[in-house]
N, C-alpha and C positions, 0 to 999 in steps of 0.2 A: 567366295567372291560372287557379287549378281552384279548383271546387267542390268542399266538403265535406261528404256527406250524414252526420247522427247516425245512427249504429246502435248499439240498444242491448246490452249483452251478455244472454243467454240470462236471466239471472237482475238483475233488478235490484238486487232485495234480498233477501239471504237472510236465517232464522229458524232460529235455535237450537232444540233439543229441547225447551225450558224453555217457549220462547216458543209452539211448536206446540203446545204439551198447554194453553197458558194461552188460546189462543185458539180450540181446540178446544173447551174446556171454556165456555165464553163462548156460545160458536154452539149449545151444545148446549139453550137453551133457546129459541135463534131460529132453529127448522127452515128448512131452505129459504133462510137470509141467506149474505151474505157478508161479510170484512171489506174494506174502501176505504180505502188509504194514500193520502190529498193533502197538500198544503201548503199554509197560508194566509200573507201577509203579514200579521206580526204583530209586538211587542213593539218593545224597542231596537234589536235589532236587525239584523230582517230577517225571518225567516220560521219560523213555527210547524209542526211534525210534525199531522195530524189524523186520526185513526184514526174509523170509522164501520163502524155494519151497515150491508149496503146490500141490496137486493135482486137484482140484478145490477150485472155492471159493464158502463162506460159506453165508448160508442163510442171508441178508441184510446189504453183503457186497456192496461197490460201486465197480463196474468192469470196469476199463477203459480199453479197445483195441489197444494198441499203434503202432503195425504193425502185418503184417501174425505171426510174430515169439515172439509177446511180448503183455501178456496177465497180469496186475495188478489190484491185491482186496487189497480195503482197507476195514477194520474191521470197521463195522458199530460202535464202541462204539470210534474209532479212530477217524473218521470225524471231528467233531467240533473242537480235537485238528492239526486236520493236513490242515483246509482246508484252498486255496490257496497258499501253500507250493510247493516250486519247488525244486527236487530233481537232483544232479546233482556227475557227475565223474569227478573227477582229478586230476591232479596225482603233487603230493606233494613230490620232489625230485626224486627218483625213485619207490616211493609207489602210488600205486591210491588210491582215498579216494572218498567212496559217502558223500556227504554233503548234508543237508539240512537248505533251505534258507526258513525259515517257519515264518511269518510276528506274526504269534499268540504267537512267544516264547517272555517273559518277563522277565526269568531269567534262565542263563545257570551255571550250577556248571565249578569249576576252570579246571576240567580235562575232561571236553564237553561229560560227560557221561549222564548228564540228563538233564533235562528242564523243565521250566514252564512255564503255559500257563496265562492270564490275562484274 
């Protein structure tokens, strides 16, 4: 029998161009924040995307550094369902919308409020 340790890849989630200048633009009036990718158990079924400023991030979060002005933590218990997920802005008549193109989802409720993973 062997043991399995997760490791994650260098990047858990990447961000589109679109998506950097929309969360750059966001930060720019909360000096000093950051933004925080977690998941909550939510909806039909299974688990909700949760995007927040945060002040820092949080003991064995992953931190990616996406330029001087855009600093992203993902919630260590979030990883497994978010990794290689790419996160992206745009804009859906005259609304923008972040979307996530997350290869780990398996099933999404009818009104795109939750998700599940396989």
């Amino acid at each position: 029998m062997s043991v399995e340790t997760f490791v994650p890849s260098k990047d858990v989630v990447t961000l589109t161009p679109a998506a950097v200048r929309h969360f750059e633009g966001k930060l720019n009036s909360q000096p000093g924040k950051i933004i925080r990718l977690s998941t909550k158990v939510s909806g039909c079924t299974g688990y909700a995307y949760v995007l927040d400023f945060a002040d820092a991030s949080v003991e064995g979060d992953e931190v990616l550094s996406l330029s001087d002005k855009l600093t992203v933590a993902i919630a260590k218990d979030a990883v497994p369902l978010l990794q290689n997920t790419e996160i992206d802005y745009v804009m859906e008549g005259v609304n923008g919308v972040i979307k996530y193109y997350n290869p780990n989802v398996v099933d999404e409720c009818g009104c795109g409020e939750s998700f599940n993973v396989g």
